[in-house]
PQR file of N, CA, C, O and H, with PARSE charges and radii, in Angstrom:
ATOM      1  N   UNK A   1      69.458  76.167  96.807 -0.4000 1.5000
ATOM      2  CA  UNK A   1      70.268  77.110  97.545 -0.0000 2.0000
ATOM      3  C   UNK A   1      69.875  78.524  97.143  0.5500 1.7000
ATOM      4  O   UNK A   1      69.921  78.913  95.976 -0.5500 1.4000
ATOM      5  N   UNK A   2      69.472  79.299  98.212 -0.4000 1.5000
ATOM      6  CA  UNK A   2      69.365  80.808  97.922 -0.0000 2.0000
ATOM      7  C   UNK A   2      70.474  81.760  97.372  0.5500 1.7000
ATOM      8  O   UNK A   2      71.647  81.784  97.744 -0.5500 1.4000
ATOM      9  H   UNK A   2      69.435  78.982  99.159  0.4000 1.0000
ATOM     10  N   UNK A   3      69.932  82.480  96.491 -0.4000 1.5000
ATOM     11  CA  UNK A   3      71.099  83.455  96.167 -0.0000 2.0000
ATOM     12  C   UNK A   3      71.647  84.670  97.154  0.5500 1.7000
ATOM     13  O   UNK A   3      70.719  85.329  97.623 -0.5500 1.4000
ATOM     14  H   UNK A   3      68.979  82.461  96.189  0.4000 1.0000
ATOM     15  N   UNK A   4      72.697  85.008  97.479 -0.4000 1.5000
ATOM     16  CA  UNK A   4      72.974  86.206  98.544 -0.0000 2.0000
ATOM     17  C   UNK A   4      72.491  87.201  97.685  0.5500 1.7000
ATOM     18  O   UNK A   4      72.547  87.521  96.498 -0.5500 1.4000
ATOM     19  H   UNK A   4      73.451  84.473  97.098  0.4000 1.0000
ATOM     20  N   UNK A   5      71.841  87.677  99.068 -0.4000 1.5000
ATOM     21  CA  UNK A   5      71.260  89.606  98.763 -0.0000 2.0000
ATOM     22  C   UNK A   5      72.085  90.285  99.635  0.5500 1.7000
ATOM     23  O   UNK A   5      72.031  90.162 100.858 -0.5500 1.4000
ATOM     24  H   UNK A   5      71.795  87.417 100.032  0.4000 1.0000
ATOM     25  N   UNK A   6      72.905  91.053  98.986 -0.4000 1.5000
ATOM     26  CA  UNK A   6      73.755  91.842  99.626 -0.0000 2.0000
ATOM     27  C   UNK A   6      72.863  93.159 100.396  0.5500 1.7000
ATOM     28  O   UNK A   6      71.637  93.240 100.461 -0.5500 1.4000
ATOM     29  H   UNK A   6      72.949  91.153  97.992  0.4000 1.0000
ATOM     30  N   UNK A   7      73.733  94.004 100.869 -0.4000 1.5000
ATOM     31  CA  UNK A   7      73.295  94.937 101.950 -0.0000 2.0000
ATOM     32  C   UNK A   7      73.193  95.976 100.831  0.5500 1.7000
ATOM     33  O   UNK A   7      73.527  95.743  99.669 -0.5500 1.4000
ATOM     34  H   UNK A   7      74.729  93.938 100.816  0.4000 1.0000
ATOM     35  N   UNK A   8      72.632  97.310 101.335 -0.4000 1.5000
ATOM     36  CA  UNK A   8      72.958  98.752 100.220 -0.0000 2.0000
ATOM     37  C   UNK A   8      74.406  98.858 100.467  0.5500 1.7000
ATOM     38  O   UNK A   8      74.946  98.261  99.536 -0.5500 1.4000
ATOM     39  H   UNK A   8      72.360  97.499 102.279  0.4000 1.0000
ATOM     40  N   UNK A   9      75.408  99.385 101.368 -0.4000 1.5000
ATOM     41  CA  UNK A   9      76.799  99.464 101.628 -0.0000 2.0000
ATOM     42  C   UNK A   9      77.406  98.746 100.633  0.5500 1.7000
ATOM     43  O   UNK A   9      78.106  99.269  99.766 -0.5500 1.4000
ATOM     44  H   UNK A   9      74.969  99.871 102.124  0.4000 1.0000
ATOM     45  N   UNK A  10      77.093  97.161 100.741 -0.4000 1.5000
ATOM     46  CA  UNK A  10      77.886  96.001  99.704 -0.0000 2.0000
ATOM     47  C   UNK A  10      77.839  96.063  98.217  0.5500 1.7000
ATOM     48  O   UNK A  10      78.514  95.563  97.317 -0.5500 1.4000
ATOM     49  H   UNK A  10      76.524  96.736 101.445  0.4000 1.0000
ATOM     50  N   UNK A  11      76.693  96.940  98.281 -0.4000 1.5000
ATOM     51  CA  UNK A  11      76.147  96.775  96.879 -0.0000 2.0000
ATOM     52  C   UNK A  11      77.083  98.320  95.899  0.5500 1.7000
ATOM     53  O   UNK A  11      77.466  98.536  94.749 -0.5500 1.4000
ATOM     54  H   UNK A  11      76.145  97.346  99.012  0.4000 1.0000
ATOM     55  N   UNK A  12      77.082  98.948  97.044 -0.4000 1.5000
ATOM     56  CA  UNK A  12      77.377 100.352  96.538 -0.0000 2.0000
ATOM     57  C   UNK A  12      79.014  99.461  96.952  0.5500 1.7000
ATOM     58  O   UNK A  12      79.143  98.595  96.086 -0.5500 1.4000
ATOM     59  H   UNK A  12      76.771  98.773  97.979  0.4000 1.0000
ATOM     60  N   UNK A  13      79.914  99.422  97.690 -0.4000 1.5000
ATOM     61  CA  UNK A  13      81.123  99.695  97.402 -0.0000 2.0000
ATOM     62  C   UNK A  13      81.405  98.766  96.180  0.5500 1.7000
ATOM     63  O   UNK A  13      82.210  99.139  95.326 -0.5500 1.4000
ATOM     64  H   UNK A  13      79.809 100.125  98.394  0.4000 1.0000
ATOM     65  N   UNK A  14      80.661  97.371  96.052 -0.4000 1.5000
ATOM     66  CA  UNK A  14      80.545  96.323  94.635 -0.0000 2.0000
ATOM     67  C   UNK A  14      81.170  97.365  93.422  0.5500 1.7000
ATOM     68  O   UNK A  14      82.252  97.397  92.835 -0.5500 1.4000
ATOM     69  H   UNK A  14      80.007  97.068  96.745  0.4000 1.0000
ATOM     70  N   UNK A  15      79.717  98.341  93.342 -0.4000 1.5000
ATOM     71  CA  UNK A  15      79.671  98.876  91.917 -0.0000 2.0000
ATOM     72  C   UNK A  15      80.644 100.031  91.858  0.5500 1.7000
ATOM     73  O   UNK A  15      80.712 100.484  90.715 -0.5500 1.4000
ATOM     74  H   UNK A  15      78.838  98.315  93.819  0.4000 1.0000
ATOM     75  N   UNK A  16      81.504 100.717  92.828 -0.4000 1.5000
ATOM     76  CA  UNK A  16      82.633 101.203  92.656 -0.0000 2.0000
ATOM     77  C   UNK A  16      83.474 100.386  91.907  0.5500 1.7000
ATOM     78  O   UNK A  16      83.828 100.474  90.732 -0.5500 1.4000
ATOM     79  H   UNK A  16      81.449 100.348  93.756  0.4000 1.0000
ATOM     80  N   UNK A  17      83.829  99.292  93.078 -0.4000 1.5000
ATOM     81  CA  UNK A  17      85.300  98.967  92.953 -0.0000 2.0000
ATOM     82  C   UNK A  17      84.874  98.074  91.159  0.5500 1.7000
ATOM     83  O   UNK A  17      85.975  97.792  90.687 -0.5500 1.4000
ATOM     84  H   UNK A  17      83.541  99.220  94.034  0.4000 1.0000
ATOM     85  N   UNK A  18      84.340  97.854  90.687 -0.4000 1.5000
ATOM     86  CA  UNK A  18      83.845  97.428  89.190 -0.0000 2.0000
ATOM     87  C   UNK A  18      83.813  98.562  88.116  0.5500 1.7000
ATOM     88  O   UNK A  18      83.935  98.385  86.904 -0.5500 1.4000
ATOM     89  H   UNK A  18      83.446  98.083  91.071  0.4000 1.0000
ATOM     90  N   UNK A  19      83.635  99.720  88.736 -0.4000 1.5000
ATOM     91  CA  UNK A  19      83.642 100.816  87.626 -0.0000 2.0000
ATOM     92  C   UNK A  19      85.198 101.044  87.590  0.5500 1.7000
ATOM     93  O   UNK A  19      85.940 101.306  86.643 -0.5500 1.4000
ATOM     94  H   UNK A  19      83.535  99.863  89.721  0.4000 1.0000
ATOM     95  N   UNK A  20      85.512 100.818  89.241 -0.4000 1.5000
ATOM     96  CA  UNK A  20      86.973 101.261  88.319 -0.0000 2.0000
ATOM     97  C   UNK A  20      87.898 100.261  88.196  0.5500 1.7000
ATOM     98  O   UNK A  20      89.072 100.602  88.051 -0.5500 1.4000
ATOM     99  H   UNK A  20      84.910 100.605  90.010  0.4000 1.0000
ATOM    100  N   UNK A  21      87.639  99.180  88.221 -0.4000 1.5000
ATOM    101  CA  UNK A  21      88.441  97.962  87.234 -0.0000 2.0000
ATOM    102  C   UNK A  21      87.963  97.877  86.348  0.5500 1.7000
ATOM    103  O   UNK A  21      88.335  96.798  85.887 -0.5500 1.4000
ATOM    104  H   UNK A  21      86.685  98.903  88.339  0.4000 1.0000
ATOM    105  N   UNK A  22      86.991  98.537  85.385 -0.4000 1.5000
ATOM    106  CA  UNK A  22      86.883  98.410  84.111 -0.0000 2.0000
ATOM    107  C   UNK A  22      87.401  99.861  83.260  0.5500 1.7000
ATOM    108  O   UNK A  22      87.267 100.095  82.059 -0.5500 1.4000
ATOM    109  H   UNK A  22      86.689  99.414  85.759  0.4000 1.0000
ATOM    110  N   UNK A  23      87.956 100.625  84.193 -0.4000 1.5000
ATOM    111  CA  UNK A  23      88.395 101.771  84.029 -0.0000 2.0000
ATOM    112  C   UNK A  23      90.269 101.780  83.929  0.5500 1.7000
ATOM    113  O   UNK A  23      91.070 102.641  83.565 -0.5500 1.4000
ATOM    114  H   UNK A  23      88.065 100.435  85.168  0.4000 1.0000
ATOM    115  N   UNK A  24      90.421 100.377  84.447 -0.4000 1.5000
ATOM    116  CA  UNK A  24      91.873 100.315  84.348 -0.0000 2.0000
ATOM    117  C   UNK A  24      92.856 100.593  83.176  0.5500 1.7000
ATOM    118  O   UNK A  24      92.961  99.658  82.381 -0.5500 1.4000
ATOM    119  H   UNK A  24      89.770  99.677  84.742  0.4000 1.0000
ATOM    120  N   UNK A  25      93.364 101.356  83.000 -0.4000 1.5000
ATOM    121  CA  UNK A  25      94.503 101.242  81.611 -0.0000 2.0000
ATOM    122  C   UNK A  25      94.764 100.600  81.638  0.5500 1.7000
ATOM    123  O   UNK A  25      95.327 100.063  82.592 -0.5500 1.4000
ATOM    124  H   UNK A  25      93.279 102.115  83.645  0.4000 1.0000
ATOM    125  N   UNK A  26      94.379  99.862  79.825 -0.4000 1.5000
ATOM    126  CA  UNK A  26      94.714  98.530  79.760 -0.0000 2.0000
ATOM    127  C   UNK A  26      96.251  98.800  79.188  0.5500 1.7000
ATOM    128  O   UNK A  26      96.807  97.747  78.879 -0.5500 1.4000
ATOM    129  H   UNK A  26      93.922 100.298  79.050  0.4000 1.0000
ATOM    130  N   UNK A  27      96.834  99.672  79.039 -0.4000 1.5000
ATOM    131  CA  UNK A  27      98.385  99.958  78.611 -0.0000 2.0000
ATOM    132  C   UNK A  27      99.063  99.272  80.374  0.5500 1.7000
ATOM    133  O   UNK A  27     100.250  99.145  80.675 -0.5500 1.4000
ATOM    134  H   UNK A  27      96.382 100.528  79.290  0.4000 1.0000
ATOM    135  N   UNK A  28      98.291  99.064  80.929 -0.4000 1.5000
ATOM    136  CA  UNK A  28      99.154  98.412  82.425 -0.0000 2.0000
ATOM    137  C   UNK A  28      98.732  97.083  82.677  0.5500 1.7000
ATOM    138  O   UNK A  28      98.770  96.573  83.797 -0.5500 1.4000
ATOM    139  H   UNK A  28      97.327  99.168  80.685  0.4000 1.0000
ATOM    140  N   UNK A  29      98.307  96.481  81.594 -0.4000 1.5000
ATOM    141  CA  UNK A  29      97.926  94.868  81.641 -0.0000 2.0000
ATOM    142  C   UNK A  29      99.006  94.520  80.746  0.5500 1.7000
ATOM    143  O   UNK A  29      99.250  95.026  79.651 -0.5500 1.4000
ATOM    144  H   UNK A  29      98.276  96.895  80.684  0.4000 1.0000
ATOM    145  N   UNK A  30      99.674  93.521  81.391 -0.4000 1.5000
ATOM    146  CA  UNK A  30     100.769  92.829  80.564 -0.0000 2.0000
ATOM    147  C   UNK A  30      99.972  92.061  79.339  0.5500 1.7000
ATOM    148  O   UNK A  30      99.082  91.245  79.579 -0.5500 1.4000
ATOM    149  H   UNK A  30      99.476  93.110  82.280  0.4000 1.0000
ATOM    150  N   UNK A  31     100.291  92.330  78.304 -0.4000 1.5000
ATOM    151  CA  UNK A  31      99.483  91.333  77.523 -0.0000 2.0000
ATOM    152  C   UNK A  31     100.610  90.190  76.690  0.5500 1.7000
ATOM    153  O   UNK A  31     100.381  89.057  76.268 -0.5500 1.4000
ATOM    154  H   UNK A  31     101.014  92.993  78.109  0.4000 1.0000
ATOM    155  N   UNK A  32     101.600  90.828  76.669 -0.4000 1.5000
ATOM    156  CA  UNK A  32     102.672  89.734  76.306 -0.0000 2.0000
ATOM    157  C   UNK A  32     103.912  89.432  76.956  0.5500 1.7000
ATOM    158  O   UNK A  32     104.828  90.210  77.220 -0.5500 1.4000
ATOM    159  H   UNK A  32     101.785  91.749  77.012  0.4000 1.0000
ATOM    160  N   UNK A  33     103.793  87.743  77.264 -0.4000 1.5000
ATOM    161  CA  UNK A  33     104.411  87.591  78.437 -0.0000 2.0000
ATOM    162  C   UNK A  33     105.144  86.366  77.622  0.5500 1.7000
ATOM    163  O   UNK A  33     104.740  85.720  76.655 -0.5500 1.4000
ATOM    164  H   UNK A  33     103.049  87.110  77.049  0.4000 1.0000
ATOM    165  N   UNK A  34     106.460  86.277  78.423 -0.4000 1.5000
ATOM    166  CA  UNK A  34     107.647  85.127  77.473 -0.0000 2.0000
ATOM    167  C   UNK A  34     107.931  84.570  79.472  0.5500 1.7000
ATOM    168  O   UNK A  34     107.721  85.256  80.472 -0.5500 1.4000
ATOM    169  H   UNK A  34     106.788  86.802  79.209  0.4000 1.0000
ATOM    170  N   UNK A  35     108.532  82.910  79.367 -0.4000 1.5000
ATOM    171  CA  UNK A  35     108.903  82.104  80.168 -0.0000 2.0000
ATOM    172  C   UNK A  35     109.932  83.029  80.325  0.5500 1.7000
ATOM    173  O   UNK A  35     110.338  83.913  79.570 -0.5500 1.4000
ATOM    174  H   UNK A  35     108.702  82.353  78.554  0.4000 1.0000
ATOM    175  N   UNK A  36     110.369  82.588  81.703 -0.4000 1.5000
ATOM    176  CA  UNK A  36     111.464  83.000  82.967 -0.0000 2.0000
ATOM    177  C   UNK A  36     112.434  82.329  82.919  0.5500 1.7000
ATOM    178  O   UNK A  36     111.879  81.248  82.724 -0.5500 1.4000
ATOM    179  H   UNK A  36     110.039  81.870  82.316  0.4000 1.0000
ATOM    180  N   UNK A  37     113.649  82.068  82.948 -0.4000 1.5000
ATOM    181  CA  UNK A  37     114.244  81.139  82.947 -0.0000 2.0000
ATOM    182  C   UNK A  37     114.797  81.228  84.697  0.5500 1.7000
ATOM    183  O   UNK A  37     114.816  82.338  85.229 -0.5500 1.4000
ATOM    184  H   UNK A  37     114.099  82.947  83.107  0.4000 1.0000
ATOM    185  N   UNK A  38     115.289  79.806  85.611 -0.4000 1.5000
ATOM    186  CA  UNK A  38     115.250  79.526  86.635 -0.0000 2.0000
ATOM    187  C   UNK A  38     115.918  80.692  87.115  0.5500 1.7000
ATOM    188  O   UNK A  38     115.368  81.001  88.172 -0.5500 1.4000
ATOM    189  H   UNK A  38     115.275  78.904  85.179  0.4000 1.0000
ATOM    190  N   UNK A  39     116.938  81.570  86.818 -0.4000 1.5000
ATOM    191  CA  UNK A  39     117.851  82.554  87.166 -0.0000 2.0000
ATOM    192  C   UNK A  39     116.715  83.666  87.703  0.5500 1.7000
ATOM    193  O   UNK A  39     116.199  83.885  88.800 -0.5500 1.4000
ATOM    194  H   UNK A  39     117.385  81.318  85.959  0.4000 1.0000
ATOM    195  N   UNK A  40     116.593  84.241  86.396 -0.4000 1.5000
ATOM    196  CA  UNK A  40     115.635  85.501  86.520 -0.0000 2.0000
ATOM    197  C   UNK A  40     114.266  85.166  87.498  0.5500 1.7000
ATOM    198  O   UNK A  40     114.056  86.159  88.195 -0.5500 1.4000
ATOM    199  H   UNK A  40     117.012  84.063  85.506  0.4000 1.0000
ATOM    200  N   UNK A  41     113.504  84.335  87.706 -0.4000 1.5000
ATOM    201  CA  UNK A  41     112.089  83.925  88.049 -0.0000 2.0000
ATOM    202  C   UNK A  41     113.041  84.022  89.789  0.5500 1.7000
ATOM    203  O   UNK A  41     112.528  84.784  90.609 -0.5500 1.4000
ATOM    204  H   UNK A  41     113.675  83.528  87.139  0.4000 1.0000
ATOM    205  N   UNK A  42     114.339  83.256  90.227 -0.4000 1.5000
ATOM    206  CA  UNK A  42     114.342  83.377  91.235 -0.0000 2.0000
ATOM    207  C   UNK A  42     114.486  84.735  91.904  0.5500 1.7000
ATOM    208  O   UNK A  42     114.055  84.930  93.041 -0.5500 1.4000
ATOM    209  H   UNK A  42     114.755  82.637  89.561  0.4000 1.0000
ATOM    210  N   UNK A  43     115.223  85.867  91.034 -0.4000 1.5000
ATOM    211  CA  UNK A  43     115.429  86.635  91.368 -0.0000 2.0000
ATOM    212  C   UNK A  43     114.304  88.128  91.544  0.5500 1.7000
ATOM    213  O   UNK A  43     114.507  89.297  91.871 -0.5500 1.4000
ATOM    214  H   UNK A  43     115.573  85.708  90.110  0.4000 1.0000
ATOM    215  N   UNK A  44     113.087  87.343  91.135 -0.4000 1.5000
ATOM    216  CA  UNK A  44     112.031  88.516  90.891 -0.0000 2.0000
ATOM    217  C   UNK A  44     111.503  87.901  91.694  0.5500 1.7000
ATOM    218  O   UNK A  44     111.325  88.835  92.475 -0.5500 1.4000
ATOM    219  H   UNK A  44     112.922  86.394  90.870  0.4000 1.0000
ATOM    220  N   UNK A  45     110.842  86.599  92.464 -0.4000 1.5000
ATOM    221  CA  UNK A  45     110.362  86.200  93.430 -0.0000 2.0000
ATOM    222  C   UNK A  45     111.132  86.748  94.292  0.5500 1.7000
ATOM    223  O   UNK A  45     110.402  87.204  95.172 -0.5500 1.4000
ATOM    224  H   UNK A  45     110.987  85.840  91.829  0.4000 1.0000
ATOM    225  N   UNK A  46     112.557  87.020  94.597 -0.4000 1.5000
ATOM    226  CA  UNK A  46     113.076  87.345  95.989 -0.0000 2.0000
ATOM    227  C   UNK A  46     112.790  89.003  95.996  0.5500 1.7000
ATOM    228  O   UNK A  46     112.653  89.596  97.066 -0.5500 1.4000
ATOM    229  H   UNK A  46     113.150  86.650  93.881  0.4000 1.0000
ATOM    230  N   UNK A  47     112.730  89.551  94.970 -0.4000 1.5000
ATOM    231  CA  UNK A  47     112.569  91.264  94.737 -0.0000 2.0000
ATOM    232  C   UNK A  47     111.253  91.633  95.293  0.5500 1.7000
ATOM    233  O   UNK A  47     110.944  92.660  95.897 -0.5500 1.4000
ATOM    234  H   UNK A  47     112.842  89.069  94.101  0.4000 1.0000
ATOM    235  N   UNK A  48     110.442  90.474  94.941 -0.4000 1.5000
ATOM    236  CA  UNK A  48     108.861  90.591  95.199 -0.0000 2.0000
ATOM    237  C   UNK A  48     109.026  90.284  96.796  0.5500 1.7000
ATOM    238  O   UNK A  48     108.622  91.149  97.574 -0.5500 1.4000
ATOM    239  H   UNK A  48     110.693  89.639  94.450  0.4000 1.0000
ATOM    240  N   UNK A  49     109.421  89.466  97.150 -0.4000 1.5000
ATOM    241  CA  UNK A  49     108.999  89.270  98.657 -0.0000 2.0000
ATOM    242  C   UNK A  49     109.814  90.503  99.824  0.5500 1.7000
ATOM    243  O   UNK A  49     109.360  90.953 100.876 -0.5500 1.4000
ATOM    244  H   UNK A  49     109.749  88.763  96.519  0.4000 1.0000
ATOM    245  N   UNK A  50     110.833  90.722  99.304 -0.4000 1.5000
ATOM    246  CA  UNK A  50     112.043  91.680  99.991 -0.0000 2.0000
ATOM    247  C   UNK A  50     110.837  92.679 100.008  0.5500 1.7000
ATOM    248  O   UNK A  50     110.654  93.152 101.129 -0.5500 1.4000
ATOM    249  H   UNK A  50     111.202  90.356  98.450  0.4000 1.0000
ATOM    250  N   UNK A  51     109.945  93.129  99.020 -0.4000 1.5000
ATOM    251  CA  UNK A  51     109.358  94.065  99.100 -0.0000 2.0000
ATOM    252  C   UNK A  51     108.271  94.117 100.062  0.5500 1.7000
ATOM    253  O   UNK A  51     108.143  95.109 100.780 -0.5500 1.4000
ATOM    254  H   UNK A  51     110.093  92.745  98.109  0.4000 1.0000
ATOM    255  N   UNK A  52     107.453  93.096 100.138 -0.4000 1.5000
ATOM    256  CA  UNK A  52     106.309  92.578 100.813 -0.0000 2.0000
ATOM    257  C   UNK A  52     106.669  92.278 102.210  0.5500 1.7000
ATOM    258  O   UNK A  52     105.757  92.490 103.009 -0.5500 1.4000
ATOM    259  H   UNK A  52     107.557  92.290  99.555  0.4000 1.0000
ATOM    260  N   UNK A  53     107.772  91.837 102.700 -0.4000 1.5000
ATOM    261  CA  UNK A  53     108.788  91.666 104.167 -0.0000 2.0000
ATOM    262  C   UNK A  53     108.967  92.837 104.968  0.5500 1.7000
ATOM    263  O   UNK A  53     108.856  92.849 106.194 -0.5500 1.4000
ATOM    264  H   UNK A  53     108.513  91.665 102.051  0.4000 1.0000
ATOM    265  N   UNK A  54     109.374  94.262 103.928 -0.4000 1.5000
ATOM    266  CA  UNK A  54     109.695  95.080 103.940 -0.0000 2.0000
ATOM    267  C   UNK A  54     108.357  96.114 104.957  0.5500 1.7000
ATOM    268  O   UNK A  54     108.554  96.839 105.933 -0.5500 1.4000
ATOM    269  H   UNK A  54     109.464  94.253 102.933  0.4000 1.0000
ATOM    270  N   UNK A  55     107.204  95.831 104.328 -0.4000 1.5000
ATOM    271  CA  UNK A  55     106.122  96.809 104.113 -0.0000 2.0000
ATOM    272  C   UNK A  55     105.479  95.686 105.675  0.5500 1.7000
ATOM    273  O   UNK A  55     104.586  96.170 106.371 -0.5500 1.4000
ATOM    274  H   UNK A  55     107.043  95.243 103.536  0.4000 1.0000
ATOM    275  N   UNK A  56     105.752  95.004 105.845 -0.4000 1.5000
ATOM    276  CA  UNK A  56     105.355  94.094 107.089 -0.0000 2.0000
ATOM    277  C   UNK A  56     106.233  94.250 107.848  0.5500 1.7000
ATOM    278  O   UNK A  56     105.863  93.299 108.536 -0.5500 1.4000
ATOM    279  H   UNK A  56     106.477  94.611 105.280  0.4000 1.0000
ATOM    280  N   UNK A  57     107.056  94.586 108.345 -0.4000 1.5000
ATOM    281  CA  UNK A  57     108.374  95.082 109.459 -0.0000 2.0000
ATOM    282  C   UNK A  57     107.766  96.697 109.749  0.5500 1.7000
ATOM    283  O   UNK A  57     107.324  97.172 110.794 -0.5500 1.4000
ATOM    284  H   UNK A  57     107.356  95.359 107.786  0.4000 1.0000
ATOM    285  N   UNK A  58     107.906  97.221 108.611 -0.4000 1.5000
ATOM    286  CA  UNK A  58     107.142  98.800 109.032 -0.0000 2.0000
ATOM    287  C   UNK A  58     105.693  98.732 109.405  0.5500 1.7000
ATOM    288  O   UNK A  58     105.263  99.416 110.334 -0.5500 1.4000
ATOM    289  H   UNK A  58     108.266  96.834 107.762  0.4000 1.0000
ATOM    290  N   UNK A  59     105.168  98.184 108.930 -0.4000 1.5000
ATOM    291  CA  UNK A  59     104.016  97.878 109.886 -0.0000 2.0000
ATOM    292  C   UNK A  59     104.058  97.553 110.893  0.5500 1.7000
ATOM    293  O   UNK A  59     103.457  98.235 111.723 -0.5500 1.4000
ATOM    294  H   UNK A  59     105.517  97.628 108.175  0.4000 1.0000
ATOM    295  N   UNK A  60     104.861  96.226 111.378 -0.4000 1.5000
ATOM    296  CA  UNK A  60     104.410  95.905 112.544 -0.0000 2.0000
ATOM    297  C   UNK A  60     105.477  96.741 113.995  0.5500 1.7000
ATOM    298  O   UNK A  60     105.439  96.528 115.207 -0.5500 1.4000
ATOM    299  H   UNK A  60     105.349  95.672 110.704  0.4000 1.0000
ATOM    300  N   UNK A  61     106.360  97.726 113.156 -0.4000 1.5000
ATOM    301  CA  UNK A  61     107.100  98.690 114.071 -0.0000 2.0000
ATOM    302  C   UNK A  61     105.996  99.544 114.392  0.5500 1.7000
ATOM    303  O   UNK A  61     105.536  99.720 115.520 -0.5500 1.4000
ATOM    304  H   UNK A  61     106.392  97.898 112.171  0.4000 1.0000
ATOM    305  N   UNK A  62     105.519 100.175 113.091 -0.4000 1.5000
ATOM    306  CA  UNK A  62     104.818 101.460 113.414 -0.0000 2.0000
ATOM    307  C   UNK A  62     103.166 101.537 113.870  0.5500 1.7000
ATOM    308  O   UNK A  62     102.475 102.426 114.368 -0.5500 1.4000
ATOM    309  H   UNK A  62     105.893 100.032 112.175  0.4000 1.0000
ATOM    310  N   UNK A  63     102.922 100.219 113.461 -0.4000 1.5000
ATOM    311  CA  UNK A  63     101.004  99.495 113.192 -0.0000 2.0000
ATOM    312  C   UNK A  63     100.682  99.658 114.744  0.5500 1.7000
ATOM    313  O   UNK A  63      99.748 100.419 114.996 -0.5500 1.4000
ATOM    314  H   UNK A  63     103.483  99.497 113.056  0.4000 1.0000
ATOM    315  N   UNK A  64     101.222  99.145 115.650 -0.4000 1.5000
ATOM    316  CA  UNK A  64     100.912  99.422 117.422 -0.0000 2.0000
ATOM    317  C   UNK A  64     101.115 100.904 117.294  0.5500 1.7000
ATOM    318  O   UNK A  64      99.922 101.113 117.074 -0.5500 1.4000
ATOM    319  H   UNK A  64     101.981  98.527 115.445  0.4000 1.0000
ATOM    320  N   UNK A  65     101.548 101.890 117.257 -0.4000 1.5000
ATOM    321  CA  UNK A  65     101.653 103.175 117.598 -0.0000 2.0000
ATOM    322  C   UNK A  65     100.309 103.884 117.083  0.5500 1.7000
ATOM    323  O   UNK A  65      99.488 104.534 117.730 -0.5500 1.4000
ATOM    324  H   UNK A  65     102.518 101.720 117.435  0.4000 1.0000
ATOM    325  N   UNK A  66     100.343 103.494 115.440 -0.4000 1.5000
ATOM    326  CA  UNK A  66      99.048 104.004 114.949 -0.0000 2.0000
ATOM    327  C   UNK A  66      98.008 103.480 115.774  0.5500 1.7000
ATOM    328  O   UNK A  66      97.263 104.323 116.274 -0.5500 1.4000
ATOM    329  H   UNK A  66     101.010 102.966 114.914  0.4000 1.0000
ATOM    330  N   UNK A  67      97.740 102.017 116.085 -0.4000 1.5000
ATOM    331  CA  UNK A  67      96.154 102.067 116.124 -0.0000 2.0000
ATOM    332  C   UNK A  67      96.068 102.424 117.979  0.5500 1.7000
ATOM    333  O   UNK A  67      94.948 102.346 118.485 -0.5500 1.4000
ATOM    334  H   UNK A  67      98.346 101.333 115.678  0.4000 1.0000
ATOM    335  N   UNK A  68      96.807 102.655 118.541 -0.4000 1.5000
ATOM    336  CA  UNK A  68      97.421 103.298 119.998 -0.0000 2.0000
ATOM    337  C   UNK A  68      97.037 104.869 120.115  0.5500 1.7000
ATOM    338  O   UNK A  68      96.589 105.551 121.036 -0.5500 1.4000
ATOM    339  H   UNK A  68      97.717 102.718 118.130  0.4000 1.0000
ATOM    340  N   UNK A  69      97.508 105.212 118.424 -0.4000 1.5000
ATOM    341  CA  UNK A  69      96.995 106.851 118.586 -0.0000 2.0000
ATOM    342  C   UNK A  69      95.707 107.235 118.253  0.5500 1.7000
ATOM    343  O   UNK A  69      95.112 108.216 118.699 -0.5500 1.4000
ATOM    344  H   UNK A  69      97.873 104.658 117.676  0.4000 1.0000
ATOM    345  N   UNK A  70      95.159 106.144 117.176 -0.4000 1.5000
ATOM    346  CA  UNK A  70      93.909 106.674 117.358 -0.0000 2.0000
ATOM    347  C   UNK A  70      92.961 106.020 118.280  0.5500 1.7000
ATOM    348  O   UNK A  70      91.883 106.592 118.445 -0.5500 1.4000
ATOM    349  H   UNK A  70      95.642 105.347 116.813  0.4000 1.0000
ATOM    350  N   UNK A  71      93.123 105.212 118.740 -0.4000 1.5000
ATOM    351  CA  UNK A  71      92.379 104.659 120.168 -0.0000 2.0000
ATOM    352  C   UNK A  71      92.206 106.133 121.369  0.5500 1.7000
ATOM    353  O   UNK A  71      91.196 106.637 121.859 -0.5500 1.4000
ATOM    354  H   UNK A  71      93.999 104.748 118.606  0.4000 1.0000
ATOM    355  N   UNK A  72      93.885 106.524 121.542 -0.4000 1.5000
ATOM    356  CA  UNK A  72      93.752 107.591 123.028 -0.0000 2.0000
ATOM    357  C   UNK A  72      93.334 108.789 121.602  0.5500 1.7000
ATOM    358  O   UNK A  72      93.067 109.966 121.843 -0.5500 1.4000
ATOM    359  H   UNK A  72      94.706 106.114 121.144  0.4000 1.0000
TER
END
């Protein structure tokens, strides 16, 4: 099986998005993490999705207008 040869474009946005995930503060990597108990775990899954539901409703209100405006 051949190996993929990426394009110049692929190659260049590659070695961005790698410089700056190795650039990440690691003070924002959880490094110590303790079990959930059923209470809390449900309640951060529903915080997490309320959020993600959230950001998909405004999209799909406002997402037709945008790609409407930059079309005309």
């Amino acid at each position: 099986m051949s190996k993929i040869i990426y394009g110049l474009y692929e190659q260049i946005i590659n070695g961005i998005i790698n410089e700056n995930l190795t650039k990440v503060d690691q003070e924002l990597i959880i490094k110590d993490t303790q079990p959930l108990d059923s209470a809390e775990s449900s309640k951060i899954l529903a915080d997490y999705l309320t959020r993600i539901l959230c950001e998909i409703f405004d999209y799909i209100e406002d997402g037709d207008a945008v790609v409407r405006d930059r079309v005309n």
